[in-house]
N, C-alpha and C positions, 0 to 999 in steps of 0.2 A: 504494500500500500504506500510505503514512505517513497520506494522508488516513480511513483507513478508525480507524488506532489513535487519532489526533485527534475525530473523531466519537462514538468509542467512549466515550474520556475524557470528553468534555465533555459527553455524553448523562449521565456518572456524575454530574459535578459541579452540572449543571444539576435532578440529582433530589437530588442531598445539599443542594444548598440550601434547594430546594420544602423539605425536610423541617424544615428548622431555620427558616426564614422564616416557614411557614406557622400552624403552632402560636403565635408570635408576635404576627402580623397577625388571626388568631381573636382570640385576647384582647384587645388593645388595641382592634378594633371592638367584643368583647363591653364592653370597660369604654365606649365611646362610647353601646355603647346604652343602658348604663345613667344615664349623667349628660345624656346628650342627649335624652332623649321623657321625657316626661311620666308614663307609665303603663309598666310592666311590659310591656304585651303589645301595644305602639306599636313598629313599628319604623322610622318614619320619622325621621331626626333633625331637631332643630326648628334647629339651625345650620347647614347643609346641605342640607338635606332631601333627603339620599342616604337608600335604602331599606338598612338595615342588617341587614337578616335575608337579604338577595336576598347580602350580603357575605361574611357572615361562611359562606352555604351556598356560596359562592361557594370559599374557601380549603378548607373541608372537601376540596370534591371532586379540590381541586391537592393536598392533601396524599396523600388514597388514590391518585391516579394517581402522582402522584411515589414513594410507597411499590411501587407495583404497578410501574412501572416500573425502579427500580433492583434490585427484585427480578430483574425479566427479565432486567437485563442481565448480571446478576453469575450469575444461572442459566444464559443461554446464553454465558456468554462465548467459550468457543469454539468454538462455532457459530458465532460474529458475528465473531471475530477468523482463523477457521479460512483458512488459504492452502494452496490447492491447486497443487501443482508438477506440473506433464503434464510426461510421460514421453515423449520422441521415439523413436519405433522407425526 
């Protein structure tokens, strides 16, 4: 039972962070791309030459799912936390 409210928690905390990391990690790759490529509509960095647009589409999609996620879980909570006690006849 204790592992199911552990699960539960950390499913919470692991989508509170997505939320506050991710908007972060956007920005500071958006600022790389801009002092890193040459042109406005390059997304390759010329220090790295990590694809910066593959990145920064990259946290968008952890942030909607971290959004959509912590939605769910605070929506079913007790659905997911729900303990069923059987009745012995």
């Amino acid at each position: 039972m204790k592992i199911n409210f552990f699960l539960y928690y950390l499913s919470i905390i692991l989508s509170i962070s997505g939320l506050i990391l991710c908007p972060y990690a956007i920005f500071n790759t958006m600022v790389s791309l801009k002092y890193e490529t040459e042109n406005q509509n390059d997304c390759i960095s010329l220090v790295n030459g990590q694809n910066l647009c593959y990145t920064i589409k990259f946290f968008q999609i952890t942030l909607i799912f971290s959004l959509i996620l912590l939605f769910m879980l605070l929506k079913f909570r007790k659905k997911i936390l729900e303990f069923k006690i059987k009745k012995d006849n």
